[in-house]
py3Dmol code that shows the C-alpha trace and the ligand (Angstrom):
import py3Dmol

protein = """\
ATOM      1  CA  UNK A   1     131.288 125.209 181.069  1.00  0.00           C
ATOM      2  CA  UNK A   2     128.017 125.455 179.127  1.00  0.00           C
ATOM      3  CA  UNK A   3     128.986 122.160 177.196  1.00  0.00           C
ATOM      4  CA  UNK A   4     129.026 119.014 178.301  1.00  0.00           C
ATOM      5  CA  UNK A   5     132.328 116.953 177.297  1.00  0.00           C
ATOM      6  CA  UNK A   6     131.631 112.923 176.793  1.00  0.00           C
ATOM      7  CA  UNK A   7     134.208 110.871 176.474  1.00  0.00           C
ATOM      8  CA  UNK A   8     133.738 107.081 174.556  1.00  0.00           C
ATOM      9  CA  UNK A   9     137.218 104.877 174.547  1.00  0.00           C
ATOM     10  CA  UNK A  10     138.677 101.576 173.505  1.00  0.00           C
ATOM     11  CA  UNK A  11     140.339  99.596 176.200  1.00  0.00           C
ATOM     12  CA  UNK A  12     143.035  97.599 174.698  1.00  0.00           C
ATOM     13  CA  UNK A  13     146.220  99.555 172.792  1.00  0.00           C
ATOM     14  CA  UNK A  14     144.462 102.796 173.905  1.00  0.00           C
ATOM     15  CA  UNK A  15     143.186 103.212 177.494  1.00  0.00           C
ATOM     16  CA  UNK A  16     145.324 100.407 178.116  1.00  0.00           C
ATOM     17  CA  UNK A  17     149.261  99.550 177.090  1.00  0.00           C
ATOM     18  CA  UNK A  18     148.918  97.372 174.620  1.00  0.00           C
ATOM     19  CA  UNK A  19     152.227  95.276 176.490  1.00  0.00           C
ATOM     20  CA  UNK A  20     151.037  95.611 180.097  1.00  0.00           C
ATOM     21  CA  UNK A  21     147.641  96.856 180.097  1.00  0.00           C
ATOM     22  CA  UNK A  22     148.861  99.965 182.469  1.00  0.00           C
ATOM     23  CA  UNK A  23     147.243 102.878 182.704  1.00  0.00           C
ATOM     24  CA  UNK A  24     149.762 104.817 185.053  1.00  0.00           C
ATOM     25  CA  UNK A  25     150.348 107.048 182.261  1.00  0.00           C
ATOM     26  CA  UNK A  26     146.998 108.724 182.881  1.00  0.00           C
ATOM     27  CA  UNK A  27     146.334 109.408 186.185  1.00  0.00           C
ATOM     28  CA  UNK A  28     147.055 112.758 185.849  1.00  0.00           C
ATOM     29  CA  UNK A  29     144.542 113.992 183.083  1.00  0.00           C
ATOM     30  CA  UNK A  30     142.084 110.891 184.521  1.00  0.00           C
ATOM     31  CA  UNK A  31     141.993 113.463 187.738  1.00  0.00           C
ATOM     32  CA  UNK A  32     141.269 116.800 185.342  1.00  0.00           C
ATOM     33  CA  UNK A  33     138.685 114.414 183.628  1.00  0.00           C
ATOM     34  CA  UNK A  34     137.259 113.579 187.089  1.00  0.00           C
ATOM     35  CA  UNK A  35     137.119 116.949 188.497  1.00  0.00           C
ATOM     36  CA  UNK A  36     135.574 118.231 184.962  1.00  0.00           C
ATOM     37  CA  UNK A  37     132.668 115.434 185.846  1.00  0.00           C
ATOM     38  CA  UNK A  38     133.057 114.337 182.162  1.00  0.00           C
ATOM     39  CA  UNK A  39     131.444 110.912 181.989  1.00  0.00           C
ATOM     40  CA  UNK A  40     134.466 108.208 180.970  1.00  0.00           C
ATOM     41  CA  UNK A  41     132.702 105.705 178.593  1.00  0.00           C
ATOM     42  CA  UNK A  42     134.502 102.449 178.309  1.00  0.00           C
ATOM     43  CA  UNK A  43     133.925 101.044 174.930  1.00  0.00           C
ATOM     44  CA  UNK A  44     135.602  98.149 174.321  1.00  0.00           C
ATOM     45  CA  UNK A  45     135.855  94.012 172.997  1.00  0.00           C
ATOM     46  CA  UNK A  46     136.445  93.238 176.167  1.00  0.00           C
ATOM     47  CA  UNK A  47     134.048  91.285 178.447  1.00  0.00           C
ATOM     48  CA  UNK A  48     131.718  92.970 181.063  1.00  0.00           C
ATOM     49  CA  UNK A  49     133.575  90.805 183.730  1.00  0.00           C
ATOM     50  CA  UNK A  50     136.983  92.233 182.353  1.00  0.00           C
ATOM     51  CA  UNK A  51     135.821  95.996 181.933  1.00  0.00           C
ATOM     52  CA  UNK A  52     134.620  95.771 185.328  1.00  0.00           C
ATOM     53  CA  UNK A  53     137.761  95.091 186.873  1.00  0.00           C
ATOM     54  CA  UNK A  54     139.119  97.980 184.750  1.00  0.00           C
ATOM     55  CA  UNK A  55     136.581 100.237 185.973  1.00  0.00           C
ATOM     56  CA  UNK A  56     137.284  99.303 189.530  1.00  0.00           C
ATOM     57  CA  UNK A  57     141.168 100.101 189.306  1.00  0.00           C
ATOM     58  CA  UNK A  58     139.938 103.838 188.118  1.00  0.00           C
ATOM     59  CA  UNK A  59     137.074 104.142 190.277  1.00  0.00           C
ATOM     60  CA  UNK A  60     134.877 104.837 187.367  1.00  0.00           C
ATOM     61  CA  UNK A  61     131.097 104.387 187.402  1.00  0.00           C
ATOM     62  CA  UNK A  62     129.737 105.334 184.090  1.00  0.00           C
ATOM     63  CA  UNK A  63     128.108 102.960 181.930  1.00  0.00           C
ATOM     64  CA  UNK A  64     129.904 100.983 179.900  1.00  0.00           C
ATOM     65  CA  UNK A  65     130.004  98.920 176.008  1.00  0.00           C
ATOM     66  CA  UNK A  66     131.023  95.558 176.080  1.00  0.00           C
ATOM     67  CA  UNK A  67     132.206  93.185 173.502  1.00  0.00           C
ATOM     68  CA  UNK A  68     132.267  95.523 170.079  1.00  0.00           C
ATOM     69  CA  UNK A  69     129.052  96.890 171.196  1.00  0.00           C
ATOM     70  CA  UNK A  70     127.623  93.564 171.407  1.00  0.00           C
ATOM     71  CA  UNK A  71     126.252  94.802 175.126  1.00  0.00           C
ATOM     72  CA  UNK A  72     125.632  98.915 176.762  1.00  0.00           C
ATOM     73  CA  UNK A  73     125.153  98.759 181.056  1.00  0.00           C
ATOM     74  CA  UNK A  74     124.173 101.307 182.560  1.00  0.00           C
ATOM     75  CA  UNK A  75     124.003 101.440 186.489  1.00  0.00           C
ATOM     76  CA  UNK A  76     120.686 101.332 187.790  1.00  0.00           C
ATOM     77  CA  UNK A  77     119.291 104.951 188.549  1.00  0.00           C
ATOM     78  CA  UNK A  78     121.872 106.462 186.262  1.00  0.00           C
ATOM     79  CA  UNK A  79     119.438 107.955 184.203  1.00  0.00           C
ATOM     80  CA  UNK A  80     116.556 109.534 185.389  1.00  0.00           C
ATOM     81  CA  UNK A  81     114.357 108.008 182.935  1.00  0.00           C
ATOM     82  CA  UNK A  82     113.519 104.252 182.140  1.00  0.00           C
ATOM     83  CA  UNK A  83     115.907 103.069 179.477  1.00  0.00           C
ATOM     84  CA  UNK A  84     113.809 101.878 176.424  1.00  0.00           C
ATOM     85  CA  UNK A  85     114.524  98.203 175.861  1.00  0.00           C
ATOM     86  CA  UNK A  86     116.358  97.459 179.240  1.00  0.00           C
ATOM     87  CA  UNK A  87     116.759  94.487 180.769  1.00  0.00           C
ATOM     88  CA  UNK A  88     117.408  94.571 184.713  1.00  0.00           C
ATOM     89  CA  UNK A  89     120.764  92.350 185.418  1.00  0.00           C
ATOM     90  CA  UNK A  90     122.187  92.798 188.301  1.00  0.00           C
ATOM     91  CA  UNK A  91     122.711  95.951 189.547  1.00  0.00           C
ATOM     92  CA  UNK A  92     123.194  97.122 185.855  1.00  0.00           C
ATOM     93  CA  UNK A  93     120.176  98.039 182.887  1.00  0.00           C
ATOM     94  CA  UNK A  94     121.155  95.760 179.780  1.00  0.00           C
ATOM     95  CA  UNK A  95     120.644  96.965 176.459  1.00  0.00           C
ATOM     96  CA  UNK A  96     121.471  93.711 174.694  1.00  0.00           C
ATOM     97  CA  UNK A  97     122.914  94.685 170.851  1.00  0.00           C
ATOM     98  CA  UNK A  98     124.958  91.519 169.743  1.00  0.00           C
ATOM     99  CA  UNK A  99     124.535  88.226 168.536  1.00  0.00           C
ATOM    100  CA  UNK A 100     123.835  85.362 171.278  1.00  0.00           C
ATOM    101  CA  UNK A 101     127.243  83.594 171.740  1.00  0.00           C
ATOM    102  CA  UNK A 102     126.760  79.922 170.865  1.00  0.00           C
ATOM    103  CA  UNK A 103     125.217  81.220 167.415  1.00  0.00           C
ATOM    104  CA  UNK A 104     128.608  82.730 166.722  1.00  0.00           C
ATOM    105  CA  UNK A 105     130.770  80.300 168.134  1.00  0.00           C
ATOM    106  CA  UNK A 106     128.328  77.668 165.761  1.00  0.00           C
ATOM    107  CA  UNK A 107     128.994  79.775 162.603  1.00  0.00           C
ATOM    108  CA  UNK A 108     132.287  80.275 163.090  1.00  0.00           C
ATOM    109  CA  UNK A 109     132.840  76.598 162.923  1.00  0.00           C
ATOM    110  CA  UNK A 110     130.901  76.145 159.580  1.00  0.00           C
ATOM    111  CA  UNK A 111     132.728  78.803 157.881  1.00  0.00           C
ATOM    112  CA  UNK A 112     136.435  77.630 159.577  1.00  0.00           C
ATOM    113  CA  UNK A 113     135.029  74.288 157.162  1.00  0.00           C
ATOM    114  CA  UNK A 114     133.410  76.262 154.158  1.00  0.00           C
ATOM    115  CA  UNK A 115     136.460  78.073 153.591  1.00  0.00           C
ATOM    116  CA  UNK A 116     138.956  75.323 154.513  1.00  0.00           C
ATOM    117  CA  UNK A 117     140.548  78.106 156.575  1.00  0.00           C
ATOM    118  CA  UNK A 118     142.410  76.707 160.417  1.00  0.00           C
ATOM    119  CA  UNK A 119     141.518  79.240 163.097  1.00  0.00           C
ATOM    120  CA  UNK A 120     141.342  79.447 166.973  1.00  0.00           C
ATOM    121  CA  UNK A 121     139.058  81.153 168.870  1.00  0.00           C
ATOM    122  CA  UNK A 122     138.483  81.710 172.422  1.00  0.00           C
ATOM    123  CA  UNK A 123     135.678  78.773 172.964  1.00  0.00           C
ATOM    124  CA  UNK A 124     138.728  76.248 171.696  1.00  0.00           C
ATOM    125  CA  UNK A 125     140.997  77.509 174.186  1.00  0.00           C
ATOM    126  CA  UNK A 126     141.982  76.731 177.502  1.00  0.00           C
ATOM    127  CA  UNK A 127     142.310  79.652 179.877  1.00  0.00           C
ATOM    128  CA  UNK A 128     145.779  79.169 179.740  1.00  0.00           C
ATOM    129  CA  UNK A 129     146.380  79.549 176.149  1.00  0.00           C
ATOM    130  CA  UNK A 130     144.454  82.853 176.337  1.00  0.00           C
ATOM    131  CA  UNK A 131     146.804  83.987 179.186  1.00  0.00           C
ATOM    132  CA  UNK A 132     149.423  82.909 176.929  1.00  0.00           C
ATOM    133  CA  UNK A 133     147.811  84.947 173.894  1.00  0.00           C
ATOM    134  CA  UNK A 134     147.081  88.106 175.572  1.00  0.00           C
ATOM    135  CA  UNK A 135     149.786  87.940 177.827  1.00  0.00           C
ATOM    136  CA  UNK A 136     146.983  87.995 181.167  1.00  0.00           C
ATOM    137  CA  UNK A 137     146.882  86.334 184.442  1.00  0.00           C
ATOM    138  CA  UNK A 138     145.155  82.896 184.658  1.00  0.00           C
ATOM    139  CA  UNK A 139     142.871  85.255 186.753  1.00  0.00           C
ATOM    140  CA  UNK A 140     142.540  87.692 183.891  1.00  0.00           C
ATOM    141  CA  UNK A 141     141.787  85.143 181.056  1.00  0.00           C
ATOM    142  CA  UNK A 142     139.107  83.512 183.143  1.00  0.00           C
ATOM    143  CA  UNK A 143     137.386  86.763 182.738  1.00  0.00           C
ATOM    144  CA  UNK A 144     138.178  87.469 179.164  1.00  0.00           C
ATOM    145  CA  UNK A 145     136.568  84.176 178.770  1.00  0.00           C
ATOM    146  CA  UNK A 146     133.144  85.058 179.861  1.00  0.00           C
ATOM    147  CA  UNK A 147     131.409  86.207 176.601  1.00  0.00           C
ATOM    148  CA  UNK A 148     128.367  86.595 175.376  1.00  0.00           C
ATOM    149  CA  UNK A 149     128.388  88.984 172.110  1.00  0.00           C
ATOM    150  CA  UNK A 150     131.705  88.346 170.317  1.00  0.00           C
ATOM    151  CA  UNK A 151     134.068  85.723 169.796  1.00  0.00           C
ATOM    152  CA  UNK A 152     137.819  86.494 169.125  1.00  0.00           C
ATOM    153  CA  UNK A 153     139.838  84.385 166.747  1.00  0.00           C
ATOM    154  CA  UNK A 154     143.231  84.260 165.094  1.00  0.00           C
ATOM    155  CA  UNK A 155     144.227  81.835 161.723  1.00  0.00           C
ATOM    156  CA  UNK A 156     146.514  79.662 162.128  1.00  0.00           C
ATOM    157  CA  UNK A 157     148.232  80.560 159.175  1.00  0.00           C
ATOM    158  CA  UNK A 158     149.253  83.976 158.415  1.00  0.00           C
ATOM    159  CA  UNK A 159     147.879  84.286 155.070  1.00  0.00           C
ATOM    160  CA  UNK A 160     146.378  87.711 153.628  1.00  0.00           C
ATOM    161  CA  UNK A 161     144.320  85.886 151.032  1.00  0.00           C
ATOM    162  CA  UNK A 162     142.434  83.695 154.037  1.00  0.00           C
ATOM    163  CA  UNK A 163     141.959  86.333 156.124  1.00  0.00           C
ATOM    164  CA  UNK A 164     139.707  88.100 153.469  1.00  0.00           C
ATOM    165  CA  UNK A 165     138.406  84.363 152.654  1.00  0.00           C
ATOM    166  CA  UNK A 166     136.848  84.313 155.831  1.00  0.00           C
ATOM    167  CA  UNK A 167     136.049  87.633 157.005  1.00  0.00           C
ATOM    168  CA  UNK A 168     133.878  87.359 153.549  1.00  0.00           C
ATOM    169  CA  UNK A 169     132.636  84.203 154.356  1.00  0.00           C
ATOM    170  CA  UNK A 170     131.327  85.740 157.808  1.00  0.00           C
ATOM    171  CA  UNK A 171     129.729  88.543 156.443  1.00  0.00           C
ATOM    172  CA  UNK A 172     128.100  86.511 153.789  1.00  0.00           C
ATOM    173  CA  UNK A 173     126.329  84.440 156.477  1.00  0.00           C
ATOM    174  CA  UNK A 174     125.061  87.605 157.634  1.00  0.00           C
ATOM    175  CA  UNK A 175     127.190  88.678 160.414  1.00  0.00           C
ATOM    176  CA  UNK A 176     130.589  91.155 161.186  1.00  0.00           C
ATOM    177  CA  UNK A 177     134.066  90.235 161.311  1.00  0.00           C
ATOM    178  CA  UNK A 178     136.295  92.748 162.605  1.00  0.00           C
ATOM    179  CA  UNK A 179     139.639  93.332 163.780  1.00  0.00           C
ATOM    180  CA  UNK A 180     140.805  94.624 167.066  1.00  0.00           C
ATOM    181  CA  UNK A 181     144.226  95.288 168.661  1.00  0.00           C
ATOM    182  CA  UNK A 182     145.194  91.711 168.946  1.00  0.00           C
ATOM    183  CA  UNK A 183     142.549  89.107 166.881  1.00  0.00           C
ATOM    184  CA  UNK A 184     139.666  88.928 164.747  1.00  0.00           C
ATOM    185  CA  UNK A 185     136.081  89.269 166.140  1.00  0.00           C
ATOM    186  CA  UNK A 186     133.250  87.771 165.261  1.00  0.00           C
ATOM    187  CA  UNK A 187     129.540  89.366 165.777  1.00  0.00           C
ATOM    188  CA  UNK A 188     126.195  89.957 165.271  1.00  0.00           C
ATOM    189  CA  UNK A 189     125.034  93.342 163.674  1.00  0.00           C
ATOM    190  CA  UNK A 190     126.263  95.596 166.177  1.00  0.00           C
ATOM    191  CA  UNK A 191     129.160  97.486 166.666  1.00  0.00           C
ATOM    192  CA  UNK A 192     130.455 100.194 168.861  1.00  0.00           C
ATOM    193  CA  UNK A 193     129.005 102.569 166.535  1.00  0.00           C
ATOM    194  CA  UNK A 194     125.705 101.418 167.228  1.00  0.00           C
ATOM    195  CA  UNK A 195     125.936 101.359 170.943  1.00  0.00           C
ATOM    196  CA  UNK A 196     127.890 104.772 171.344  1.00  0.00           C
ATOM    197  CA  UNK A 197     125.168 106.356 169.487  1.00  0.00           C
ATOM    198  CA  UNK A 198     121.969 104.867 171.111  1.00  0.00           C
ATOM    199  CA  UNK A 199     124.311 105.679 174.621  1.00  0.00           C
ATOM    200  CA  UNK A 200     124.946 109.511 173.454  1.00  0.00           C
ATOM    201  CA  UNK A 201     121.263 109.739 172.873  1.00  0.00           C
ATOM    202  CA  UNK A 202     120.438 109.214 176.704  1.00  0.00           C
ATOM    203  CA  UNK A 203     122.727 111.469 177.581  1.00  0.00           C
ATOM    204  CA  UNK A 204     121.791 114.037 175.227  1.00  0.00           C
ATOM    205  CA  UNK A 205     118.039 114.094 176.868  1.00  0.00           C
ATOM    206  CA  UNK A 206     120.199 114.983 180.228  1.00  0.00           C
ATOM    207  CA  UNK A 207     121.556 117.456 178.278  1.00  0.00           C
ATOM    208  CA  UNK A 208     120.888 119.061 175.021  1.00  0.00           C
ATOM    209  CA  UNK A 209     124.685 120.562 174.368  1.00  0.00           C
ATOM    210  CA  UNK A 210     126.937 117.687 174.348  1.00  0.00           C
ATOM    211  CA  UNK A 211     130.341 117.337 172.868  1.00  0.00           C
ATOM    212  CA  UNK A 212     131.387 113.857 172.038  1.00  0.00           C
ATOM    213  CA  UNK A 213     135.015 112.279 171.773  1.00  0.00           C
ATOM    214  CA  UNK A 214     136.341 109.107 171.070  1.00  0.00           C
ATOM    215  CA  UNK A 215     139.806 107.423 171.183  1.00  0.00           C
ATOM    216  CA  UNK A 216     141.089 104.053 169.548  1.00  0.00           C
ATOM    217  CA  UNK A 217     144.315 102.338 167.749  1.00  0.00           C
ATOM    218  CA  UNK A 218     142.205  99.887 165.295  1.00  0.00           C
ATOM    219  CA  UNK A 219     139.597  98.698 162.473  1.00  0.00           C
ATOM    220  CA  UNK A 220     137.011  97.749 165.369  1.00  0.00           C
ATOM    221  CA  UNK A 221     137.218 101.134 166.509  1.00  0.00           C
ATOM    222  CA  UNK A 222     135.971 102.761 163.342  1.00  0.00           C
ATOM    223  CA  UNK A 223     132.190 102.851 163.823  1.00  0.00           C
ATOM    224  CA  UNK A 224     132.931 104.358 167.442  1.00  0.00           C
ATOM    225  CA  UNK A 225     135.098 107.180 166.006  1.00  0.00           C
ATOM    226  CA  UNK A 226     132.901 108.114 162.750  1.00  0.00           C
ATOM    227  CA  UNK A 227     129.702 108.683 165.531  1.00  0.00           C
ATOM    228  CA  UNK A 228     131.385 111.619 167.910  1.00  0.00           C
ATOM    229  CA  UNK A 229     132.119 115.227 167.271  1.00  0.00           C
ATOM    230  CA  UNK A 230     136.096 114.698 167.912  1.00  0.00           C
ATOM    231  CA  UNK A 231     137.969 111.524 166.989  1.00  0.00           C
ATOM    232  CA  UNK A 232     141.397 110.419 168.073  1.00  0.00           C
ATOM    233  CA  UNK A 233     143.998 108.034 166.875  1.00  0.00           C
ATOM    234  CA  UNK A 234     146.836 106.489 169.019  1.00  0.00           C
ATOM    235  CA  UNK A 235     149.321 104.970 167.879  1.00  0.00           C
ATOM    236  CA  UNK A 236     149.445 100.550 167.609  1.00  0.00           C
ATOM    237  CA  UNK A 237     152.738  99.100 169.784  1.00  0.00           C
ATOM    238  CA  UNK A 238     154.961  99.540 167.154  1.00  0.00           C
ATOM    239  CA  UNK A 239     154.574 103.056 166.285  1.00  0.00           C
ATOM    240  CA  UNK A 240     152.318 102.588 163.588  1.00  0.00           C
ATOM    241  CA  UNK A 241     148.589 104.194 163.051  1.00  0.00           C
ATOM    242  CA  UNK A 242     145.960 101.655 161.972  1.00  0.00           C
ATOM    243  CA  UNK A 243     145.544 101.914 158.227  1.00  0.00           C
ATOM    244  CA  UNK A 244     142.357 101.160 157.549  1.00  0.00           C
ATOM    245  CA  UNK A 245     141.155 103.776 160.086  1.00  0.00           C
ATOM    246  CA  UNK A 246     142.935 106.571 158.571  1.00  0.00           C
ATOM    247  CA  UNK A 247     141.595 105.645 155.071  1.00  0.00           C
ATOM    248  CA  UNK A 248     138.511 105.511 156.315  1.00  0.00           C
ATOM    249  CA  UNK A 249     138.990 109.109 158.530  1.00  0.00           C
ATOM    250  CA  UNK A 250     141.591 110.796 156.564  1.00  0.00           C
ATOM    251  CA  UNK A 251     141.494 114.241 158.759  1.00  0.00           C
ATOM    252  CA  UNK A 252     141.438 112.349 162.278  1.00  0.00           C
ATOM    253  CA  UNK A 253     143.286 113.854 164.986  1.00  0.00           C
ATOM    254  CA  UNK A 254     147.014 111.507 165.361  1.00  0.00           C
ATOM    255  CA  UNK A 255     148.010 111.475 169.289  1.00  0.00           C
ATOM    256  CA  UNK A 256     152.173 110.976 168.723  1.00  0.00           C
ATOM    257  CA  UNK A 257     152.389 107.957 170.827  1.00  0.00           C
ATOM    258  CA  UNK A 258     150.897 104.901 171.786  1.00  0.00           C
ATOM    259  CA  UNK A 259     147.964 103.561 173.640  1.00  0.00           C
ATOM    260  CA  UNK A 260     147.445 105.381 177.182  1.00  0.00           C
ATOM    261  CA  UNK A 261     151.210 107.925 176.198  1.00  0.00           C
ATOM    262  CA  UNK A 262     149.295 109.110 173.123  1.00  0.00           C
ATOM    263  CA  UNK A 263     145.805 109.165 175.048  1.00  0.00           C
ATOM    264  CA  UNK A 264     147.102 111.544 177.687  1.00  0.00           C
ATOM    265  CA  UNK A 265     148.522 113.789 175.008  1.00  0.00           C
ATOM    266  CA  UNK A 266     145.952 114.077 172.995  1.00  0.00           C
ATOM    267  CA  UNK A 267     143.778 114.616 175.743  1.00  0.00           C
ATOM    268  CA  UNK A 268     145.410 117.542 177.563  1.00  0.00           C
ATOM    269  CA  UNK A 269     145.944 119.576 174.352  1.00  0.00           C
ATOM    270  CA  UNK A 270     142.498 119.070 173.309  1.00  0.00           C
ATOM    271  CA  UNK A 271     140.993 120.402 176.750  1.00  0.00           C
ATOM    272  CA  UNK A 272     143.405 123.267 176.778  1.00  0.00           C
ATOM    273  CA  UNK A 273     142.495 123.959 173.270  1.00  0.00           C
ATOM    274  CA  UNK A 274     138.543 124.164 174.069  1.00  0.00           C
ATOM    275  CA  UNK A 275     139.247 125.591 177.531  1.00  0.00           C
ATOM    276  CA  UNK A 276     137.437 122.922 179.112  1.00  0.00           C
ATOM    277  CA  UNK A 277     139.750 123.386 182.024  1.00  0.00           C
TER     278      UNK A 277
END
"""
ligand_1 = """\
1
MG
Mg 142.248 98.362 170.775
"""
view = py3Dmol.view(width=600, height=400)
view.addModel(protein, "pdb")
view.setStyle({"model": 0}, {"cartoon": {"style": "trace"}})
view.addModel(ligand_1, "xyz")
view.setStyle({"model": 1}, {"stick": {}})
view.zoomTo()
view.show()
């Protein structure tokens, strides 16, 4: 193969079941992946703590986007070059993108007031609540509530009208409000656009002829899929494609199921297609 194939994906609704979080569904085309050597690149709102345990189950060791590309680690030595604005943590390089936490958790609070809008976020909950939420273990939530770039909310009203109230509000005070598989986020000026492409552009001084994929199922997965080659769509839990990402990507490729069913799909047909395999 004279091309390289990358591979960037969201976690929740797409790697993982949006019900479950399984990935059984993929073991199969995770091994062809494997064997290919293509580089797996989680890319997700989840925590490092909570991708990490991800990564573990699948025995990957790529580098990784945390927290809507609030935070890129990369293993130390991954690249053999020093990474430009690194921070050693751990055993990981940390390119730090997002907002610092207690700012957003601070003006998420004024503009909950400023717009007379009742919300919830993940600082006002206990870790049971969130394992109520997300449906996680008390283990699980613990993780999800180690964050440092993004703060997930919900209203406690559903009410259109608010919604765009305070996603406005958010962006008027200068930061990004965006919607994943299950709440709203709040961040700083980054988003997994941002990180995939400062990511893609280490890899491409490994190697010059890359070809770059990307899988999702909603709005906070838009800046990820406009910045590869290839993008993919699976479908939400109910069967439904995310609407704002196919106005925004009218000619994206639709897998015909959801999350990790609609991942493996896609995936097979598209490395058959480029004879990758
Ligand atoms: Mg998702």
């Amino acid at each position: 193969m004279e091309e390289r194939l990358i591979v960037f994906t969201d976690l929740d609704g797409t790697f993982l079941d949006h019900h479950t979080y399984s990935f059984s569904a993929l073991e199969a085309i995770l091994v062809r992946l494997n064997k290919l050597e293509v580089p797996l690149i989680f890319c997700s709102s989840k925590t490092r703590a909570e991708i990490e345990a991800v990564r573990q189950k699948c025995s990957n060791s790529h580098p990784f986007i945390s927290e809507n590309g609030g935070g890129i680690f990369i293993p130390e030595g991954y690249f053999p070059f020093p990474i430009q604005g690194g921070m050693r943590q751990g055993e990981y390089v940390v390119i730090k993108l997002g907002a610092r936490y207690a700012e957003l958790i601070a003006t998420l609070r004024q503009t909950s007031v400023n717009t007379g809008t009742s919300i919830r976020g993940f600082n006002d909950m206990t870790i049971e609540e969130v394992a109520r939420e997300c449906n996680l273990s008390d283990a699980e939530a613990r993780l999800a509530k180690q964050r440092e770039f993004d703060e997930p909310f919900y209203l406690l009203t559903q009410d259109v009208e608010a919604e765009r109230r305070i996603c406005k509000a958010i962006e008027q005070s200068g930061y990004y409000c965006t919607r994943g598989t299950r709440f709203f986020h709040i961040l700083g000026k980054s988003d997994k656009g941002k990180a995939v492409r400062l990511l893609l552009s280490f890899f491409r001084k490994v190697k010059s002829s890359l070809v770059s994929l990307s899988l999702g199922d909603s709005q906070n997965d838009l800046p990820m899929l406009k910045e590869t080659d290839y993008a993919f769509l699976v479908q939400k839990g109910n069967g439904e494609y995310d609407r704002e990402v196919l106005e925004e990507i009218p000619n994206i490729t639709l897998a015909p199921a959801p999350g990790p069913q609609g991942w493996a799909y896609v995936m097979s047909h598209f490395l058959e297609k480029l004879a990758f395999s």
